[in-house]
C-alpha positions in Angstrom: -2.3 -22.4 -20.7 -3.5 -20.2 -17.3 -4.5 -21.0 -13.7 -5.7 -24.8 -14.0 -5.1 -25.2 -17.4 -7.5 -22.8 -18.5 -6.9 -21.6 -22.5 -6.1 -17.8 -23.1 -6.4 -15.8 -26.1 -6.0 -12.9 -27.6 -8.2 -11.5 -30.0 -7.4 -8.1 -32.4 -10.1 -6.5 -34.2 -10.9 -3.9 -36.6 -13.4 -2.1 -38.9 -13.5 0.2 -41.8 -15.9 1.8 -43.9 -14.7 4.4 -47.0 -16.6 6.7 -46.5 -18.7 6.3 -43.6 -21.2 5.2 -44.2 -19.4 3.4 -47.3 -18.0 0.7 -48.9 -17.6 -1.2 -45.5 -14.9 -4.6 -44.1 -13.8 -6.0 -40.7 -10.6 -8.3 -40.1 -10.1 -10.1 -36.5 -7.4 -12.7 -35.8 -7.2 -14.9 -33.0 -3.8 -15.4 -31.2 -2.8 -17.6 -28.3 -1.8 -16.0 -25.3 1.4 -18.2 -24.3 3.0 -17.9 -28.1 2.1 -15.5 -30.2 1.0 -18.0 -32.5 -1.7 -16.6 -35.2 -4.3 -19.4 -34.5 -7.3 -17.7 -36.7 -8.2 -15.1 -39.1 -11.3 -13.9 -40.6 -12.1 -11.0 -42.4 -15.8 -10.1 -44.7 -16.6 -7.5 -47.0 -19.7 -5.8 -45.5 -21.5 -3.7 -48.7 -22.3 -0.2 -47.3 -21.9 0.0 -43.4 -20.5 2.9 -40.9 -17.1 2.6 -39.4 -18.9 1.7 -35.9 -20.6 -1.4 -37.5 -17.8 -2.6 -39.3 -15.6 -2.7 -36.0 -18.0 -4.2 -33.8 -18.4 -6.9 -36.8 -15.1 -7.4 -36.5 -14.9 -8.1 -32.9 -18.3 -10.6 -33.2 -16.2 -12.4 -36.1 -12.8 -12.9 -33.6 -14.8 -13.7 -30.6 -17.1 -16.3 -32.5 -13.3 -17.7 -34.0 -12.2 -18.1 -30.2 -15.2 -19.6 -29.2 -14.6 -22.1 -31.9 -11.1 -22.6 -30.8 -12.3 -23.1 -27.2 -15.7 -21.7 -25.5 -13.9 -22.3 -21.7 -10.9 -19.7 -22.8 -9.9 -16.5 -21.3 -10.0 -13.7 -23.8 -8.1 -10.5 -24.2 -9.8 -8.5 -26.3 -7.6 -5.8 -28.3 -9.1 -2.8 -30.2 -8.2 0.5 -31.6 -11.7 1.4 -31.3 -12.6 3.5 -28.1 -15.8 3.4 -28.6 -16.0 -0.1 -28.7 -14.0 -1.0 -26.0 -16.0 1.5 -23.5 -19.2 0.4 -24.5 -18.1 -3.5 -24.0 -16.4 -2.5 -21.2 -19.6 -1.4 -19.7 -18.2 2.3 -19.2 -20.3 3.6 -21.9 -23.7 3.3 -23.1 -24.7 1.9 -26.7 -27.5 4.3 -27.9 -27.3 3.6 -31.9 -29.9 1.1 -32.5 -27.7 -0.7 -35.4 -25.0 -1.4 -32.1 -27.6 -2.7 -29.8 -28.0 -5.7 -31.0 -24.4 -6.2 -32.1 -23.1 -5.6 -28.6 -25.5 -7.9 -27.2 -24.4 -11.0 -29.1 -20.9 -10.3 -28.7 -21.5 -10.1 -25.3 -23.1 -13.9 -25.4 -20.4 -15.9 -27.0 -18.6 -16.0 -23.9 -19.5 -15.6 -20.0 -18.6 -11.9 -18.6 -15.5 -12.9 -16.6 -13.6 -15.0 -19.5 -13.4 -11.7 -21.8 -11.6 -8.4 -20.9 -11.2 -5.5 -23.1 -8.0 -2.7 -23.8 -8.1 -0.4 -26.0 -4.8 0.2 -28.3 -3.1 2.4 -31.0 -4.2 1.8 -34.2 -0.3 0.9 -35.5 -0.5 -1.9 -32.6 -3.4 -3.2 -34.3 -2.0 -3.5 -37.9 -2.9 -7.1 -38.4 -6.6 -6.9 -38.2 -6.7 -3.3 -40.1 -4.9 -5.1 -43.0 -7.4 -7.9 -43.1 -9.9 -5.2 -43.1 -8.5 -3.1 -46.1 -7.9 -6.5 -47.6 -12.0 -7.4 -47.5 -12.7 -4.0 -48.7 -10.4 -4.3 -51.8 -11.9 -7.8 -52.6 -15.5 -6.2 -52.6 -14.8 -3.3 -54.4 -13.6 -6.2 -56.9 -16.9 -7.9 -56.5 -14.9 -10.9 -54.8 -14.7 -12.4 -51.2 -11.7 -12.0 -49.1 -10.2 -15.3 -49.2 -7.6 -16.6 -46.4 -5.4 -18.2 -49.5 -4.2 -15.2 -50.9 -4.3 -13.0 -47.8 -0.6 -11.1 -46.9 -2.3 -9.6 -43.5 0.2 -12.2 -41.3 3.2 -11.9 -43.9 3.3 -8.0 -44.1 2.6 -7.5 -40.3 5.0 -7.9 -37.1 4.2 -10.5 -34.5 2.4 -8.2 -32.1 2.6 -11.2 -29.4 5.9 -12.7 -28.9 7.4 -15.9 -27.5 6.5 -16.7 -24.2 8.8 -15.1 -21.9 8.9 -11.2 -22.6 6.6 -8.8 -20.7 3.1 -7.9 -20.6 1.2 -5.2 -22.8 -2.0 -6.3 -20.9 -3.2 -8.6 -17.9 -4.7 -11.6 -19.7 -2.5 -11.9 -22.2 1.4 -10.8 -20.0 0.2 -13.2 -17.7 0.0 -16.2 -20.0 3.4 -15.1 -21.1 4.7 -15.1 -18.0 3.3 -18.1 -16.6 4.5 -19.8 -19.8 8.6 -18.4 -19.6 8.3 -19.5 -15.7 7.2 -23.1 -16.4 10.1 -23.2 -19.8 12.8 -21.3 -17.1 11.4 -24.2 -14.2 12.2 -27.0 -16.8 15.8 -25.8 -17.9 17.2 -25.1 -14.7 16.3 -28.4 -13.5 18.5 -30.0 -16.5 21.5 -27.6 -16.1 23.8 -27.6 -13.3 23.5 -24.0 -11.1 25.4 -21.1 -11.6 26.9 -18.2 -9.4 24.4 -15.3 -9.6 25.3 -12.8 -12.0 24.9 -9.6 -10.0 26.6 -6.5 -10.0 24.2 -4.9 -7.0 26.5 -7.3 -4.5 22.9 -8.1 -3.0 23.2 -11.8 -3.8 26.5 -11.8 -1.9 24.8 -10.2 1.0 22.0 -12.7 1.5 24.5 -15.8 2.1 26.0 -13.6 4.8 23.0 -12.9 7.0 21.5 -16.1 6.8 24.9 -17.1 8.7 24.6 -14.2 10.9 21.4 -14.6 11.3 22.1 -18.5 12.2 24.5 -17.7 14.6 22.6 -15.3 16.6 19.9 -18.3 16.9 22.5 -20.6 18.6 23.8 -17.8 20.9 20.4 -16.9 22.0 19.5 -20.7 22.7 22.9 -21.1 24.8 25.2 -22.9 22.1 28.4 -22.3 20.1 27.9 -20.6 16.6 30.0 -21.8 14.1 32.3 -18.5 12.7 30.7 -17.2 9.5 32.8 -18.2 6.2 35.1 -15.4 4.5 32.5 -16.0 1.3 29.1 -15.8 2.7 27.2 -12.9 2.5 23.8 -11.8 4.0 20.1 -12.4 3.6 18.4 -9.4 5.7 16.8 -10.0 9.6 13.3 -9.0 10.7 12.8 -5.3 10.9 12.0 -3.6 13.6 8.4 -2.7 14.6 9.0 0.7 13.3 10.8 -0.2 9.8 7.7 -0.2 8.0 6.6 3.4 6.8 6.1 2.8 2.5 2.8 2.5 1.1 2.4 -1.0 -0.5 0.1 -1.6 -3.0 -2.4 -3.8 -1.0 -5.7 -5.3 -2.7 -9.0 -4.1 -1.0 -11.0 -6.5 0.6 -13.9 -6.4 -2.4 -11.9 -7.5 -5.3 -9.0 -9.5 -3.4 -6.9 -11.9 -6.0 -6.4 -12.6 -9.3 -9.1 -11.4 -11.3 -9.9 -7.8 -11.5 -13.4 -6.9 -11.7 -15.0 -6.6 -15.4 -15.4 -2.5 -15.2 -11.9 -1.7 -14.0 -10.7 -1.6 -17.4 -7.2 -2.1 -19.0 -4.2 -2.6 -15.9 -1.4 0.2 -15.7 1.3 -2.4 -16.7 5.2 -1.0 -16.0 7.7 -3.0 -17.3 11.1 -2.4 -15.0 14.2 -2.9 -17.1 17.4 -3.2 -15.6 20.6 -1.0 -16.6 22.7 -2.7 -18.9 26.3 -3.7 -17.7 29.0 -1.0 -16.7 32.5 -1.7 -16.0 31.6 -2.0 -12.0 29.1 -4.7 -12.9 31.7 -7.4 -13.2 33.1 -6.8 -10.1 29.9 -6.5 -8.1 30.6 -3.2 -6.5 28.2 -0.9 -4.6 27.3 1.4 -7.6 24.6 4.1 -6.3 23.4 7.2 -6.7 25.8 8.8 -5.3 29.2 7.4 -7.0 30.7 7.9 -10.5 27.9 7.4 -12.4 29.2 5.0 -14.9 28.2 4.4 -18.2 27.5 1.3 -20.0 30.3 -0.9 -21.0 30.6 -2.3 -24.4 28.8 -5.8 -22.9 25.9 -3.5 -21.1 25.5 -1.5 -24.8 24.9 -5.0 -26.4 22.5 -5.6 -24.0 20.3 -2.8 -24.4 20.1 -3.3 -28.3 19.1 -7.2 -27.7 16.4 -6.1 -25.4 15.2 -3.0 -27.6 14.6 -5.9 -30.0 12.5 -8.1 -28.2 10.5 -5.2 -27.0 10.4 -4.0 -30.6 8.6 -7.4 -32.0 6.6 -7.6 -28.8 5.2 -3.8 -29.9 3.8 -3.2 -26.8 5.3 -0.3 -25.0 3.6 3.1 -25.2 6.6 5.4 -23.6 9.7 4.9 -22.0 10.8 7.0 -18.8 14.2 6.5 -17.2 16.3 7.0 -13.8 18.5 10.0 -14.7 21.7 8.1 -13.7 24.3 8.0 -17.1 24.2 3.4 -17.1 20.1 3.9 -17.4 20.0 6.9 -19.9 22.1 5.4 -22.3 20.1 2.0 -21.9 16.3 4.0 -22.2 17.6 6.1 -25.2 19.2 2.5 -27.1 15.7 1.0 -26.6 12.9 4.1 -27.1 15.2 4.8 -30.2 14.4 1.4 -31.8 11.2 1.8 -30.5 10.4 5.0 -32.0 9.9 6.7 -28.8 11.2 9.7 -26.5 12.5 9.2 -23.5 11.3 11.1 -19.5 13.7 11.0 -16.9 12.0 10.6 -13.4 14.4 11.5 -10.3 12.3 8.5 -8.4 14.0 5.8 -10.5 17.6 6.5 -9.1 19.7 4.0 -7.6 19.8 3.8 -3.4 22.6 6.0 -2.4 25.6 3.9 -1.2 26.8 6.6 0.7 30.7 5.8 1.3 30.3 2.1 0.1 30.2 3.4 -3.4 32.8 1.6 -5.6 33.6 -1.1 -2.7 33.1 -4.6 -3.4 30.8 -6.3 -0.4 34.1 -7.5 1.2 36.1 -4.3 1.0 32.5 -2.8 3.1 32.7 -5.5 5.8 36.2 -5.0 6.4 35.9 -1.4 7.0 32.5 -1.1 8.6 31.5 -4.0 10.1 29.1 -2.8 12.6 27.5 -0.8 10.2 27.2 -3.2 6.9 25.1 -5.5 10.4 23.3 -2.7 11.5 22.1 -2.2 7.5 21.5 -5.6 7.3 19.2 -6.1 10.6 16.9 -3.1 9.7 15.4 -1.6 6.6 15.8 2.0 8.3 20.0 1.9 8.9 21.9 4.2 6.4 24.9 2.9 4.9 28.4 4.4 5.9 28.5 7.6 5.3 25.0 9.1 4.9 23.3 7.7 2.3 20.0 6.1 1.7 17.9 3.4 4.1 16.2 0.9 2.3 13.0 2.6 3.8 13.8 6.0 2.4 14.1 4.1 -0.9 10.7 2.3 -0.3 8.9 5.3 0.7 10.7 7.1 -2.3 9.4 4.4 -4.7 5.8 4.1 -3.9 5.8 7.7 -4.4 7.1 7.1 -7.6 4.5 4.4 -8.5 1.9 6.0 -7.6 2.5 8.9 -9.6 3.5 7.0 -12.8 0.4 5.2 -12.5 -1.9 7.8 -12.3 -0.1 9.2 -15.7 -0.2 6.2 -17.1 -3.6 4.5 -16.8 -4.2 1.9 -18.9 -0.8 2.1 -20.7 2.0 -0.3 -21.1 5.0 2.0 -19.6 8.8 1.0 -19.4 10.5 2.5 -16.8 14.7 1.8 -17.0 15.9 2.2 -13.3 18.2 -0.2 -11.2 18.3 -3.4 -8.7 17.1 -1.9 -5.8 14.0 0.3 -7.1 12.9 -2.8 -9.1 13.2 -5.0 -6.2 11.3 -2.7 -4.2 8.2 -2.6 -7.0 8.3 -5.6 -7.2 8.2 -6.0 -2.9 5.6 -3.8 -2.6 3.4 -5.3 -5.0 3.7 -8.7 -3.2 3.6 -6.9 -0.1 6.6 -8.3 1.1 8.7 -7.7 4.1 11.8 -5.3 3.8 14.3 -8.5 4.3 12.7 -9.7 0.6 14.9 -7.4 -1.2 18.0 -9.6 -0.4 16.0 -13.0 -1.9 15.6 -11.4 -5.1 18.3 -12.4 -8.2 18.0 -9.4 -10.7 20.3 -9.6 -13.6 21.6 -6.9 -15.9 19.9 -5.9 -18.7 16.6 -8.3 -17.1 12.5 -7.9 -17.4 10.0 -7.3 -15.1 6.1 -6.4 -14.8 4.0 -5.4 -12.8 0.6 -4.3 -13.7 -1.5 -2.0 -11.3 -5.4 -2.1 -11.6 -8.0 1.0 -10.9 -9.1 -0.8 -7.3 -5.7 -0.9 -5.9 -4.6 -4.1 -6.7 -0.8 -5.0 -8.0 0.0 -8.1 -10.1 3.7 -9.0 -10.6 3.3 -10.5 -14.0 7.0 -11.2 -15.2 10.3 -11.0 -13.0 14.2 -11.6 -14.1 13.5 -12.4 -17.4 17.0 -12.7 -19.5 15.4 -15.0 -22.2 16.1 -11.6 -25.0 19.9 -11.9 -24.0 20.2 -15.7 -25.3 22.4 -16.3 -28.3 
């Protein structure tokens, strides 16, 4: 279900003709957002027809099944058709005369704002191209294409997993993750709570600062601060006036909130995947940019090949680029091998430098240098020990990144394999949260998150933390 119990679906279409114009079939099925689950097929021989005809009767026969389903539904509409999409879109104009009228009752089944349109590979769209060969086989048989004996759903891969993996478009990746948020909601409130599995020692550091933070509150009103325990650890303060200097990704005041405007077209969706483990993971040490570049242990290796998996069934991602550090190298090549993909290294992606924290555990830095581990605490712009990176530099070295992976990727599904504090930050300046957010984030090894990034400016966190892939 979406916002206010609203029904989504997805719906995959496709055409063919043999010979063009030719011997002519369409296949569609209807999936629900949430699931995955194959809700409807249909496919229909045609007689003679052009390719163009076939695939828009295609698209008329799955939005027609979703209407039947539900009239009030969202739909996600999922073609390997460029034509079609553009033209439904409204990017394009239908001039053949055979379309006109095609186009114009697809566009009636449902209002304008409950259907969007992306336009995919034709080996993402494998389901309704089967059903399609499947009603032109029938007819060149003189027979019907009957659901009974149709393999379409047996011979092709669920392209819409369970609910809880990330988004290969906006309708449908936000179903999913509203639907892993609600399941994740329900099971931690029936299981007793864990310590946070981090390896960035961030989790550590927002216990700390809250006390800090606490105690500076007392002073300043006169009382006694109680001392800060040995196993707290620090939450971030308000930045300073000047702290601010990244570009988030604000909304523009004409198309403000959730629903993107029906002619901005398919999102930019990345999908920021955490590192696997290393050996410093366990014993949440500062691991930067600018340490020893670990490599994955032999925990962090079976991470990566559970989540190339679920990325593999969910058969959404279009290319894989990846911090050059050794941990997410090894984890992008793991999961664009399975994928059948290459891999881009983008410098942007990098870990904050650490500076001379790197390889100290959050205890070992605030016995050593105390007044520097506050002073990176209180404001986004302090350096750690040593010279390395502010949390603004990594800001304003992230949005850069964004923005330029966005403008290459418009209207793809991208994963980008990078590290705690880059993710965090996406994810930050999408909300367009303050600096001190970073340290109220959990992000796990080997975790799943989206955003997608629309052609007005607006950003959409779709998925974040998502571990559900690494469950036995």
């Amino acid at each position: 279900m979406g916002a206010l119990g609203v029904r989504e679906f997805i719906v995959e279409a496709d055409g063919g003709s043999r010979g063009n114009p030719g011997p002519a079939g369409y296949g569609a099925v209807v999936r629900d957002a949430a699931t995955g689950e194959t809700l409807a097929e249909a496919a229909e021989y045609l007689g003679v027809a052009t390719n163009n005809v076939a695939e828009y009767s295609g698209l008329l026969a799955g939005l027609r099944a979703a209407r039947a389903l539900d009239p009030a539904a969202r739909v996600h509409v999922r073609m390997d058709s460029k034509l079609v999409v553009e033209q439904m879109s409204g990017r394009w104009k239908i001039k053949h005369p055979a379309m006109k009228p095609l186009a114009t009752e697809a566009r009636s089944l449902f209002p304008p704002d409950q259907v969007t349109y992306e336009w995919i590979p034709r080996e993402q769209n494998k389901h309704a191209d089967r059903l399609a060969n499947e009603a032109m086989d029938a007819g060149a048989k003189g027979e019907q294409w009957s659901a009974s004996t149709s393999r379409a759903a047996l011979d092709t891969p669920a392209a819409v997993p369970e609910p809880s993996g990330p988004p290969g478009d906006a309708a449908a990746g936000a179903a999913r993750a509203r639907a892993a948020l609600a399941e994740g909601r329900s099971a931690a409130a029936a299981r007793p709570a864990v310590a946070p599995a981090e390896d960035d020692v961030e989790a550590e550091a927002v216990r700390e600062a809250e006390a800090v933070r606490e105690a500076e509150a007392v002073r300043e009103a006169g009382g006694t601060a109680a001392p800060v325990p040995e196993e707290a650890a620090p939450a971030g303060k308000q930045p300073s006036s000047s702290a601010v200097k990244e570009t988030p990704a604000a909304p523009t005041e004409q198309h403000r909130g959730w629903s993107a405007a029906p002619d901005l077209g398919a999102p930019a969706t990345l999908v920021l995947l955490r590192h696997g483990e290393t050996p410093l993971t366990p014993q949440k040490r500062f691991s930067g940019s600018g340490g020893t570049d670990p490599s994955l242990s032999a925990a962090g290796r079976e991470q990566a090949y559970r989540v190339a998996e679920a990325l593999a069934r969910r058969g959404t991602i279009q290319a894989v680029v990846s911090s050059p550090l050794a941990r997410t190298r090894e984890t992008a090549e793991i999961v664009a091998a399975r994928l059948g993909l290459d891999v881009a290294v983008e410098e942007g992606l990098r870990e904050t430098d650490f500076g001379a924290w790197e390889g100290l555990t959050f205890g070992e830095v605030r016995e050593r240098h105390p007044d520097d581990l506050n002073a990176w605490l209180a404001d986004p712009e302090a350096r750690p020990t040593g010279g390395g990176e502010s949390f603004a530099e990594t800001a304003a070295r992230i949005a850069a990144t964004r923005d330029k992976l966005v403008a290459a990727h418009a209207g793809r599904t991208v994963l980008l394999v990078s590290h705690v504090t880059p993710i965090k930050t996406f994810v930050r300046l999408a909300l367009g949260a303050p600096p001190e957010s970073l340290f109220r984030m959990e992000l796990s090894a080997a975790s799943l998150s989206a955003v997608a990034y629309y052609a007005d400016g607006n950003a959409s966190v779709r998925l974040f933390n998502d571990t559900s892939h690494l469950r036995p």
